[in-house]
N, C-alpha and C positions, 0 to 999 in steps of 0.2 A: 328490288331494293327500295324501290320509291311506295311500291304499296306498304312494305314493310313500316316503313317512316310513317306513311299515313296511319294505317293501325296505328302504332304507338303512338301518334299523338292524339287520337280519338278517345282511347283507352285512357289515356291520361288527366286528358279534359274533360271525363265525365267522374273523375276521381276528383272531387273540388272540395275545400274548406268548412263551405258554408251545411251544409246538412251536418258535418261534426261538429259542427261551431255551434246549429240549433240543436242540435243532442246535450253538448256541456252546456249551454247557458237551463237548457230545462230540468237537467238533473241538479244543475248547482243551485236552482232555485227550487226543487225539490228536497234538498240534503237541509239547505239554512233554513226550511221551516220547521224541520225535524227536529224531535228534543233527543238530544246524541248523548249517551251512556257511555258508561268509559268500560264495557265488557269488549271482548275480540271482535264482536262481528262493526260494533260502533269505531272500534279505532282504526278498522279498514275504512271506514266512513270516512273518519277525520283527516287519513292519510289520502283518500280521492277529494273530498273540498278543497283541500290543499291543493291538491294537483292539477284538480279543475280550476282552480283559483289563478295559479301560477298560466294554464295553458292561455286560459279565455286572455293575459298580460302577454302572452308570446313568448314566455320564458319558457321554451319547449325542454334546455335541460336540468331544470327546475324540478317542472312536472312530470319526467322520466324519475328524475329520484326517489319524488313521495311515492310516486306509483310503485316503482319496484320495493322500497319498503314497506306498502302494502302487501306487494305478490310475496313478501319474507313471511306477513302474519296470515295469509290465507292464498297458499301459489294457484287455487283452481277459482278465485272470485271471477267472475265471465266479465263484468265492467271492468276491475283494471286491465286483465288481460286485451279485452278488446280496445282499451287506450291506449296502453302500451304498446299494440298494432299497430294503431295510427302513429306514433310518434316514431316508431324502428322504420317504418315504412317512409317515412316523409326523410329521414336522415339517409335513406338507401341500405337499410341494414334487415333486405329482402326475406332471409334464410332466416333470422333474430323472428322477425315480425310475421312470419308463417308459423313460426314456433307457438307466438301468442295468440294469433289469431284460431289456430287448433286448438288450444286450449280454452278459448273464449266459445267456441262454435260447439265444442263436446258437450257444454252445459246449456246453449239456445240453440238445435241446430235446426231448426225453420222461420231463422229471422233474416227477412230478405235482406237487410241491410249489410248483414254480416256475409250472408253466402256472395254477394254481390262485393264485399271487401276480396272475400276470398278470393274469388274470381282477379281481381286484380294485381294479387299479391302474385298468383300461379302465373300471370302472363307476363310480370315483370322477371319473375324465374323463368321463362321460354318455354312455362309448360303450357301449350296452347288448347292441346286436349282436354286436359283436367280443367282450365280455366272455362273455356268453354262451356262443361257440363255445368258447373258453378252457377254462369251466366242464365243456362237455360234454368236451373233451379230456381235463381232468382224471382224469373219471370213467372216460373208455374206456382210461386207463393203471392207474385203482385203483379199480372201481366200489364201493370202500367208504368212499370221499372222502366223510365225510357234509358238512362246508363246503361241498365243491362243487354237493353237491346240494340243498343250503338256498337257495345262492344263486340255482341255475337257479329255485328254486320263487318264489324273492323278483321276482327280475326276470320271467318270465310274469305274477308280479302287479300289474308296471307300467301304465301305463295304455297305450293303444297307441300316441298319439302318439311315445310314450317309446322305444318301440321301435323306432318307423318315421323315426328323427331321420337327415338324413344326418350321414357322420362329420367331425367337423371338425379332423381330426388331418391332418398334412402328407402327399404323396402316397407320400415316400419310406416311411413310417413305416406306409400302409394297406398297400404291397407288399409290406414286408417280414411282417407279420401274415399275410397272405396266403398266402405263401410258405412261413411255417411250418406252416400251415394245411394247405396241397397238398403239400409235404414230407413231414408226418406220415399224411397220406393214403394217397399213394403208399406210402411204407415200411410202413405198419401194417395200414391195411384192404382187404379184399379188393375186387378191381378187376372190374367183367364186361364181357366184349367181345361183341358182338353181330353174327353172319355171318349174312347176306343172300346166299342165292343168286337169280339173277333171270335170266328170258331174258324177252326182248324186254316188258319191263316198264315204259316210259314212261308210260305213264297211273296208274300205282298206288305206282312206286319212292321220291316222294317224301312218301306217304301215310303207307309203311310204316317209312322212316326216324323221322320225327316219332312214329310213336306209340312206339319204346325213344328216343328222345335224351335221355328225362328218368334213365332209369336206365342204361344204356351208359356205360362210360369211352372205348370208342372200336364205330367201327361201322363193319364193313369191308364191303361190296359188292363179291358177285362177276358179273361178267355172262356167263353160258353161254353 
């Protein structure tokens, strides 16, 4: 129980204000030098100044407003949704704020920042697993992510049932995890293919298969 407490507050304490605080104050000083047009994609602009406006005042349900009246004129823009994260996430509205954060990560899904949000969203949901890989993701995009790397230490320090829990998130929402998981896989780390040449090898071929299937992405056979 007491390791469990320690996690959770390690996890927590490296989730802090200030890195969002320096994202809004640089985008809000990116938006007001911009010369803003009254077409759709600028009044999604006009509706996050606002919202950043409001946050950077502490008016968080303020800046939950414009924002989602933003997510009305464009629901897949990745900035609100990933502000919208922060703000469901800080109110404890876990399940809301995994919602936006998926939606924010499906349009940047190798920005450490975000998988590293992720990461903390899954382990205040219990999913220790999935938060975990998150974590490691982070790392293999910035291995100077020291959050990321508190948290992997915090969560190994779970106890093991904690670990070993199935997930109890929806099925659509485990594939889609998944998905960005073998996505960034694919695109990022290196892949090995394993060739088998064989003649007349029926008593040994599927000996040989099993001992690479743990490290193989694919494993071709050839038969002489």
């Amino acid at each position: 129980k007491e390791m469990s407490k320690n996690a959770y507050k390690n996890i927590i304490n490296n989730f802090t204000w200030v890195k969002i605080n320096d994202k809004i104050k640089e985008y809000l000083k990116e938006l007001k030098e911009q010369t803003i047009l009254r077409d759709t994609h600028h009044k999604v602009n006009l509706k996050i100044l606002d919202a950043l406006t409001e946050m950077n005042k502490g008016d968080f349900t303020k800046s939950e407003e414009r924002l989602k009246e933003a997510a009305e004129i464009n629901p897949y823009e990745h900035r609100v949704n990933f502000y919208l994260a922060t703000l469901t996430l800080n109110r404890k509205s876990f399940e809301e704020s995994l919602d936006y954060i998926l939606k924010s990560i499906s349009k940047e899904p190798n920005v450490d920042d975000k998988n590293n949000f992720l990461g903390v969203i899954l382990y205040k949901l219990g999913e220790y697993k999935f938060a975990k890989k998150f974590f490691e993701k982070t790392l293999y995009l910035n291995p100077n992510y020291t959050g990321a790397k508190e948290s992997i230490i915090a969560i190994n320090s779970l106890p093991s049932e904690n670990l070993n829990n199935e997930s109890k998130l929806s099925e659509e929402k485990t594939t889609l995890l998944n998905r960005f998981l073998e996505d960034f896989k694919l695109s990022v780390l290196p892949t090995v293919s394993v060739c088998i040449l064989a003649k007349n090898e029926q008593k040994n071929i599927v000996r040989a298969i099993k001992s690479v299937k743990k490290i193989a992405d694919e494993i071709i056979v050839l038969d002489t």
